[in-house]
Backbone as ProteinMPNN parsed JSONL, in Angstrom:
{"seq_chain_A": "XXXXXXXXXXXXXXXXXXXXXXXXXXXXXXXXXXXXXXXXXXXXXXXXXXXXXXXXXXXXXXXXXXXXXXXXXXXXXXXXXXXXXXXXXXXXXXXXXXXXXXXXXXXXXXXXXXXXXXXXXXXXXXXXXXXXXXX", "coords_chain_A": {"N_chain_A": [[10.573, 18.528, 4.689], [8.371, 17.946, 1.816], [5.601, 19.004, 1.476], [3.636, 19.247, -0.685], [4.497, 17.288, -1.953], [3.961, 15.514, -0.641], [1.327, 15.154, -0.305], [0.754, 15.151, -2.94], [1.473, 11.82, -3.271], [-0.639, 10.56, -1.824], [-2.817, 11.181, -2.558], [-2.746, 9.902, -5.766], [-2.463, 7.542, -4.204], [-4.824, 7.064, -3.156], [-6.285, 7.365, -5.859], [-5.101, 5.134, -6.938], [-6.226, 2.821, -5.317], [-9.161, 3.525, -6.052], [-9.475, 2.448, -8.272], [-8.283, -0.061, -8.122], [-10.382, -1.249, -6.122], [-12.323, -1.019, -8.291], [-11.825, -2.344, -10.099], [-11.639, -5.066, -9.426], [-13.973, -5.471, -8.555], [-15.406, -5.615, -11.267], [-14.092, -8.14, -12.439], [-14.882, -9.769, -11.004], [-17.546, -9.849, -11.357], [-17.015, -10.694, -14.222], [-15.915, -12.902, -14.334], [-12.907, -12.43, -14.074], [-9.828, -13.574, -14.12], [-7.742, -12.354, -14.406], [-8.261, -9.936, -14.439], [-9.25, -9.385, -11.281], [-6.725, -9.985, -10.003], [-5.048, -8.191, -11.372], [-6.129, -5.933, -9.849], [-5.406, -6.894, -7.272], [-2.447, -5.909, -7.679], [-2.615, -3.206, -8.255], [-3.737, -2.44, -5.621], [-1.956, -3.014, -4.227], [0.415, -0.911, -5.18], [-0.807, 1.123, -4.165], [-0.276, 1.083, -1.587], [2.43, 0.868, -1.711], [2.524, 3.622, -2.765], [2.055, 4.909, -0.129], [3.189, 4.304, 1.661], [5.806, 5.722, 0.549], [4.613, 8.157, 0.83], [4.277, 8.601, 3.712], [7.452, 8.141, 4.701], [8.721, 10.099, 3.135], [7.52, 12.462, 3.952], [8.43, 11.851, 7.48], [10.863, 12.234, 7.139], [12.464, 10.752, 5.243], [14.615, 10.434, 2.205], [13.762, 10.776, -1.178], [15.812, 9.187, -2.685], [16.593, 7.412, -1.15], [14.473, 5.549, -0.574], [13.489, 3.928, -2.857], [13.087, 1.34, -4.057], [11.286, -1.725, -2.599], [12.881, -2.944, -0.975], [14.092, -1.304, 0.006], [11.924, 0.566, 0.975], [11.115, -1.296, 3.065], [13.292, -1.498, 4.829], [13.499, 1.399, 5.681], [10.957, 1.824, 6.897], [11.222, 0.004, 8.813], [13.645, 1.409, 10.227], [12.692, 3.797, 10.886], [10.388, 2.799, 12.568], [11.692, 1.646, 14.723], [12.701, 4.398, 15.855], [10.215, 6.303, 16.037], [7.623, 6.31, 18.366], [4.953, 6.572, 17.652], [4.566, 5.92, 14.879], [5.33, 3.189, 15.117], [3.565, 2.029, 16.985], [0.892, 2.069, 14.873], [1.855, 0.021, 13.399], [3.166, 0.322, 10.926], [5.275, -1.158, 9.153], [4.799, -3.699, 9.355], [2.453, -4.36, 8.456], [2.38, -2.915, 5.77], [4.775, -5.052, 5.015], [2.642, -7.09, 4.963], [0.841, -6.488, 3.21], [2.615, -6.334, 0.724], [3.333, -9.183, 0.838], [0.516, -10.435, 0.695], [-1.325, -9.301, -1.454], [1.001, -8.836, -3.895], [2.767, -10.595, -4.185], [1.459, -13.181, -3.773], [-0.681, -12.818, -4.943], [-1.292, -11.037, -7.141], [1.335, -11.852, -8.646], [1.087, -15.248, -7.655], [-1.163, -15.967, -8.394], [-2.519, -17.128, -6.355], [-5.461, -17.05, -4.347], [-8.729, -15.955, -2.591], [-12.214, -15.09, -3.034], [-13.151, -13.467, -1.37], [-10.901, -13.458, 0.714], [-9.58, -12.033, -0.519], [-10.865, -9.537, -1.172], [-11.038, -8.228, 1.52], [-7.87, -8.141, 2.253], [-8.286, -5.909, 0.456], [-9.787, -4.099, 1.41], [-8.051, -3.847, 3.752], [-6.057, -2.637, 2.38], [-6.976, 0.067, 1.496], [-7.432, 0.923, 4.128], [-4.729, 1.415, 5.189], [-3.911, 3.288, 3.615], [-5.282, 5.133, 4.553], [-4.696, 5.603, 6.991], [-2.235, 6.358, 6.866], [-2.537, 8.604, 5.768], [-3.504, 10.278, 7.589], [-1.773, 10.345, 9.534], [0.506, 11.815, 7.983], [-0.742, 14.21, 8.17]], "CA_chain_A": [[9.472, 17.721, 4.177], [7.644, 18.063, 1.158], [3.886, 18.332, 1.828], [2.876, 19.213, -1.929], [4.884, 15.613, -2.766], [3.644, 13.844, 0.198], [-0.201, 15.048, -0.391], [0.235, 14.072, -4.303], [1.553, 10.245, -3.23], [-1.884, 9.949, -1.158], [-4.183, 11.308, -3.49], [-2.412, 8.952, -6.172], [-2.731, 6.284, -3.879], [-6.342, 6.79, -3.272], [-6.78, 6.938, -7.092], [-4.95, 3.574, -7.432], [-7.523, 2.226, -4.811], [-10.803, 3.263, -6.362], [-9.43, 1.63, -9.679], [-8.506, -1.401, -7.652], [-11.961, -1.948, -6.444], [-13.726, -0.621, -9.638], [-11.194, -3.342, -11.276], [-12.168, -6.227, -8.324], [-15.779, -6.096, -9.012], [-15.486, -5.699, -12.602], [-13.338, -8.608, -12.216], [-15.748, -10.686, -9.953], [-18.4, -9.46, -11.624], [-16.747, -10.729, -15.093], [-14.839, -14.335, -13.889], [-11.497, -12.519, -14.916], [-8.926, -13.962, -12.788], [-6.495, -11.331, -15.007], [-8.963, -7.983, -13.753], [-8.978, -9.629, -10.141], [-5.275, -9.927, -10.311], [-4.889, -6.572, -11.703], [-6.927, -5.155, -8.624], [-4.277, -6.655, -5.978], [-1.228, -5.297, -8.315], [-3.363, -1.432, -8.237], [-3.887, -2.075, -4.215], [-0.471, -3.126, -3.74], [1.53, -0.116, -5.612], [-1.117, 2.157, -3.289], [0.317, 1.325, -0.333], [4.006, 1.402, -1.455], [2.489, 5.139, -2.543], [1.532, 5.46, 0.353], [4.462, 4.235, 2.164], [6.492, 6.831, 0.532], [4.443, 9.38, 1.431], [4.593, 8.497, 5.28], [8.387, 8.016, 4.607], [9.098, 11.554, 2.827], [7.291, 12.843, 5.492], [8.879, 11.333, 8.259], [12.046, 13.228, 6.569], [13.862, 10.121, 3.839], [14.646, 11.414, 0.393], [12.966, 9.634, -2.314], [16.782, 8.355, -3.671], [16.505, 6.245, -0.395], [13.393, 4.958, -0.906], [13.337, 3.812, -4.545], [12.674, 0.119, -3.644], [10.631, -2.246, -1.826], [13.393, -3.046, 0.232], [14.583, 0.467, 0.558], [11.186, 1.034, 1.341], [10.904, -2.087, 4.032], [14.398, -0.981, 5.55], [13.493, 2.737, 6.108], [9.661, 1.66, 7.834], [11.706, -0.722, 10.171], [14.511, 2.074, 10.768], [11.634, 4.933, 11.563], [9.483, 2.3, 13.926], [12.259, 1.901, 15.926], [12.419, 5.665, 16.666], [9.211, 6.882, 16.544], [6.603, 5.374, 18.758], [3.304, 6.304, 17.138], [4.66, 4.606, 13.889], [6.094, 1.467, 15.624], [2.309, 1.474, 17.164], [0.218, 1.936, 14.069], [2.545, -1.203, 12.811], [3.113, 0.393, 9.489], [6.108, -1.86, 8.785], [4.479, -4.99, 9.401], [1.449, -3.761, 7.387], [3.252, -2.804, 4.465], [4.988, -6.529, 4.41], [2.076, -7.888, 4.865], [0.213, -6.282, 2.137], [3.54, -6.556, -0.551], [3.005, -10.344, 0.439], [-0.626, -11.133, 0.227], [-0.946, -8.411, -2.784], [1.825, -8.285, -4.556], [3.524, -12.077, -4.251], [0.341, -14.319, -3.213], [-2.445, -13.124, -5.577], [-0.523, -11.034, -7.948], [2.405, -12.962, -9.09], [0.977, -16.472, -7.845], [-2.626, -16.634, -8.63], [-3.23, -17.488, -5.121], [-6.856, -15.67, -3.884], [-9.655, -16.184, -2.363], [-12.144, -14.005, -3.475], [-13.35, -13.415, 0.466], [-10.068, -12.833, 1.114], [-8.393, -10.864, -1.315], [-11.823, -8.299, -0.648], [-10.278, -8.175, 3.255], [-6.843, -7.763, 2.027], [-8.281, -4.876, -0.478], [-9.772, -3.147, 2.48], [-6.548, -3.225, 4.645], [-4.709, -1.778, 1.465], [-7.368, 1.297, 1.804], [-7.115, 1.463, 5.503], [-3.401, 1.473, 5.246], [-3.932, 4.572, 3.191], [-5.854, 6.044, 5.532], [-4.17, 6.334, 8.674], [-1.057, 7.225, 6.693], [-3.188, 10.261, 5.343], [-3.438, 10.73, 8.95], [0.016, 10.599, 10.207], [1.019, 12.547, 7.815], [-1.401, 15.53, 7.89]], "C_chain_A": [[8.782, 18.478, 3.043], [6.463, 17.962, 0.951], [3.623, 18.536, 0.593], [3.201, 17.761, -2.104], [3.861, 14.642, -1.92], [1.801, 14.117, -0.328], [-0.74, 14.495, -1.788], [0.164, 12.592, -3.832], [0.685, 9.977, -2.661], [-2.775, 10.097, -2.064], [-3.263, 9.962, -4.787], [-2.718, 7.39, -5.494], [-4.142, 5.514, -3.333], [-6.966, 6.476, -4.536], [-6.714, 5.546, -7.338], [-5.921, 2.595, -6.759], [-8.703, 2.455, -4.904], [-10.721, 2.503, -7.462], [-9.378, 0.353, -9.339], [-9.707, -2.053, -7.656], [-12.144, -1.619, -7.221], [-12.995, -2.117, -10.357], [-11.64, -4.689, -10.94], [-13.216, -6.623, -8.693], [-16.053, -6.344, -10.254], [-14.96, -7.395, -12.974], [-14.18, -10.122, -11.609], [-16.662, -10.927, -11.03], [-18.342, -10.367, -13.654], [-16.274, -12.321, -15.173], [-13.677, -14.026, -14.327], [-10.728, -12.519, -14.017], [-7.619, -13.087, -13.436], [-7.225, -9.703, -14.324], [-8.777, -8.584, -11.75], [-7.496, -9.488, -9.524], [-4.394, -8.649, -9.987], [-5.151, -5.972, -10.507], [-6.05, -5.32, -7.47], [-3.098, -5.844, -6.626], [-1.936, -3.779, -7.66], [-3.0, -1.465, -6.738], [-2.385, -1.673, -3.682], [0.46, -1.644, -3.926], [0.376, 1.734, -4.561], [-0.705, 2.173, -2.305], [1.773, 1.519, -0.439], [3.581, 3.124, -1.893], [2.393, 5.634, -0.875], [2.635, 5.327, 1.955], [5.934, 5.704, 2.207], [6.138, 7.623, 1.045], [4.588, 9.412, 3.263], [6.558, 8.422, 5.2], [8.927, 9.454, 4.309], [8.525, 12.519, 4.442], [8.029, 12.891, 6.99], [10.695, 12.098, 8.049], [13.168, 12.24, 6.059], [13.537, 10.851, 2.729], [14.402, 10.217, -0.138], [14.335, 8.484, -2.873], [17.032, 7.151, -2.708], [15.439, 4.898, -0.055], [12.681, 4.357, -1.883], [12.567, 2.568, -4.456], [12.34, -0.331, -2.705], [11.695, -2.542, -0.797], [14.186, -2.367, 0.804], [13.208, 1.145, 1.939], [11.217, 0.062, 2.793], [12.06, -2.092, 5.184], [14.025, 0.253, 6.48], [11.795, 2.82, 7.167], [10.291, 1.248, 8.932], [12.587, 0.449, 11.401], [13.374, 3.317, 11.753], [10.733, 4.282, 12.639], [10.007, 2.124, 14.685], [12.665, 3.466, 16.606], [11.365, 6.277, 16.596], [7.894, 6.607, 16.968], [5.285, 5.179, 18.174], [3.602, 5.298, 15.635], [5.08, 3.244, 13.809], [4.36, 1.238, 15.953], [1.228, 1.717, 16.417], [0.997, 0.592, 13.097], [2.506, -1.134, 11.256], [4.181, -0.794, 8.204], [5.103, -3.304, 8.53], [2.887, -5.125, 8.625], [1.33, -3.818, 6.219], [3.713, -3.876, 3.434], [3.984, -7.022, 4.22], [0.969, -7.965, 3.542], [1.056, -6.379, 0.985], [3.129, -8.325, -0.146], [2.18, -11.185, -0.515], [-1.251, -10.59, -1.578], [-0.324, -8.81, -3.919], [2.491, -9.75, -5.07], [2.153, -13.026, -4.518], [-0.562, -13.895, -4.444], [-2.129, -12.57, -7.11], [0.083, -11.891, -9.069], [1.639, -14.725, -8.821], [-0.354, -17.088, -8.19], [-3.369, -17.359, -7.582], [-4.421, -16.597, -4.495], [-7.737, -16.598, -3.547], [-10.732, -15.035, -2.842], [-12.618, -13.057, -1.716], [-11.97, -12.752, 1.059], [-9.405, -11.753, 0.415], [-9.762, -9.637, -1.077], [-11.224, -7.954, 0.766], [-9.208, -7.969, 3.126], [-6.81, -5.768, 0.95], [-8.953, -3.583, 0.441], [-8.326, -2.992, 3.472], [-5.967, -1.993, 3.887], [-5.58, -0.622, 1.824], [-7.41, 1.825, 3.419], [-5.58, 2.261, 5.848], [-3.263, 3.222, 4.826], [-4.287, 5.398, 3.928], [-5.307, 6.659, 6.531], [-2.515, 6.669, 7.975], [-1.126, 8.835, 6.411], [-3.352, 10.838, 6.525], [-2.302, 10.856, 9.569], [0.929, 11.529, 9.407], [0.371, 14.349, 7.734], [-0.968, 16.516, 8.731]], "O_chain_A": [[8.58, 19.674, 3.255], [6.028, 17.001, 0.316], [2.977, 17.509, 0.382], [2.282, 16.992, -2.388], [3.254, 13.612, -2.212], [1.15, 13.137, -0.689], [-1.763, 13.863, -2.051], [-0.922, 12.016, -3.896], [0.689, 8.747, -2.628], [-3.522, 9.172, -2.384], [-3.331, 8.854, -4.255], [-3.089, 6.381, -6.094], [-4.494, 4.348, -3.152], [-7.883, 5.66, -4.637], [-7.62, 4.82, -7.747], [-6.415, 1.67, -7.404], [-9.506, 1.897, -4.157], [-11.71, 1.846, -7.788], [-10.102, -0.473, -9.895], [-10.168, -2.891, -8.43], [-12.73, -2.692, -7.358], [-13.672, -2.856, -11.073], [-11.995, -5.469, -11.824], [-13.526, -7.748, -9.087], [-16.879, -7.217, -10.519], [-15.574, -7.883, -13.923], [-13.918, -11.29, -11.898], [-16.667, -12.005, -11.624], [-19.39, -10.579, -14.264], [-16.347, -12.854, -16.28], [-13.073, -14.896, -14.955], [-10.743, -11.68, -13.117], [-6.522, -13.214, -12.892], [-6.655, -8.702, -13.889], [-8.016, -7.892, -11.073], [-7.313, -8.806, -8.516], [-3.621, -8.243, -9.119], [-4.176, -5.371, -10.056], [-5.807, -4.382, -6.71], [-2.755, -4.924, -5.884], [-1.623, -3.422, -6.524], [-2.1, -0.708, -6.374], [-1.87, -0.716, -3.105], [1.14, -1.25, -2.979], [0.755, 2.897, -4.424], [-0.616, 3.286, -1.787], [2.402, 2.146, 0.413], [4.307, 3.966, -1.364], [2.705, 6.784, -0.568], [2.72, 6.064, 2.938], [6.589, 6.282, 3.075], [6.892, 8.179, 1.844], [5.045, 10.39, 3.855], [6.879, 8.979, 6.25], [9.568, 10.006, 5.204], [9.035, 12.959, 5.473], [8.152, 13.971, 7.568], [11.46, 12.346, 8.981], [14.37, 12.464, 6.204], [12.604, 11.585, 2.402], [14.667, 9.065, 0.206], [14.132, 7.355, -3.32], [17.522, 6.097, -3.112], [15.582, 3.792, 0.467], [11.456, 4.234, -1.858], [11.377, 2.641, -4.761], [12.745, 0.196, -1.669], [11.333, -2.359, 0.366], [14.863, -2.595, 1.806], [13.299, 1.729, 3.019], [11.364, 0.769, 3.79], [11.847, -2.589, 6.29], [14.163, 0.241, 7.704], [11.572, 3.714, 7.983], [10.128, 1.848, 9.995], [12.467, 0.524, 12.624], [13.374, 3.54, 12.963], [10.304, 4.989, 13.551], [9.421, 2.251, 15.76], [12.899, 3.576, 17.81], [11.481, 7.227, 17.369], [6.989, 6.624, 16.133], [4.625, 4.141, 18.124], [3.022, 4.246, 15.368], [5.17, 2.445, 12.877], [3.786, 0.375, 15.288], [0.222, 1.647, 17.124], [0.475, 0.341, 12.01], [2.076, -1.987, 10.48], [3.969, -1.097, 7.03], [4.838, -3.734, 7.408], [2.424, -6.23, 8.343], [0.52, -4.477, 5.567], [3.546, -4.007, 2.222], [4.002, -7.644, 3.159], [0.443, -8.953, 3.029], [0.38, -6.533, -0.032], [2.484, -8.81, -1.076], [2.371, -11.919, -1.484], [-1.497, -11.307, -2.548], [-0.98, -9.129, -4.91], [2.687, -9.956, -6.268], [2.003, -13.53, -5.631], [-1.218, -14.817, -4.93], [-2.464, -13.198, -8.115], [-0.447, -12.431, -10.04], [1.657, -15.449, -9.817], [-0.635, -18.284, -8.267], [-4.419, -17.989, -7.701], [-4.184, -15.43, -4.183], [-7.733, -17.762, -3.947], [-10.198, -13.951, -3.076], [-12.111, -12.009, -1.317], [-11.954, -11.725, 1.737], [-8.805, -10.78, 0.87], [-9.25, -8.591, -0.678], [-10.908, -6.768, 0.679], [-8.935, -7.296, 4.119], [-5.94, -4.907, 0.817], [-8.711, -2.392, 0.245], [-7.779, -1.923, 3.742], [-5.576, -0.903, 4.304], [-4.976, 0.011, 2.69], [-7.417, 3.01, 3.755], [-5.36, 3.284, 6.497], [-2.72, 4.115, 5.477], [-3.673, 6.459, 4.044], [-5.359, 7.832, 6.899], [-1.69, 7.234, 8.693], [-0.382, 9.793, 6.621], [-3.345, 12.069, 6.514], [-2.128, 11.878, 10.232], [1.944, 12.006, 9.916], [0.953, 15.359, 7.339], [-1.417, 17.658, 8.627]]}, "name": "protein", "num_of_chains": 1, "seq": "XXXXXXXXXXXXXXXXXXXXXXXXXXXXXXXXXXXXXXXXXXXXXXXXXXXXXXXXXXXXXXXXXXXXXXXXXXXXXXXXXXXXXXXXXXXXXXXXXXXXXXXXXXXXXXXXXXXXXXXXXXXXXXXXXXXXXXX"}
């Protein structure tokens, strides 16, 4: 394992989530349904950081992990062997934030703004307890 790599991809993925929100409110704060937007894209690419880093960790090499569905393969493969990450439901987490994120508000201009704030806290929770599983 690489703890210098894995402790950059968290701090990175905390950066990308203060820019998120700073971008959200700016965003709110502005009526720009392109800075709101922006703010799930930022959340979103923090949790695939943050994915990796629970993944490197966990002991895959980055050339297995390149893509989202490298990445959504290798969560599923590790929750079936190791119980604390099957019961922090990082897999189903992960999808659920590349969905609502990444597909839904992203890409389709689908949001609430109620919700996508509740989706923009998960994405920093997500971070969190990975910064925890992997420390």
């Amino acid at each position: 394992m690489d703890t210098a790599r894995t402790t950059r991809l968290i701090e990175e993925a905390e950066n990308l989530l203060r820019v998120a929100l700073e971008e959200f409110e700016k965003g709110v704060k502005e009526g720009s349904d392109e800075a709101i937007r922006d703010s799930a894209e930022k959340a979103w690419r923090a949790v695939a950081k943050a994915a990796d880093a629970l993944l490197l960790a966990k002991g895959f090499s980055e050339e297995n992990i390149e893509t989202h569905r490298q990445k959504r393969l290798a969560l599923e493969e590790l929750a079936a062997k190791d119980p604390e990450v099957a019961r922090q439901g990082f897999k189903d987490r992960f999808m659920a934030r590349e969905y609502t994120l990444h597909v839904r508000c992203f890409y389709d201009g689908e949001y609430t703004l109620s919700s996508l704030r509740e989706e923009l806290e998960k994405a920093r929770q997500f971070v969190e307890d990975v910064k925890k599983a992997t420390a």
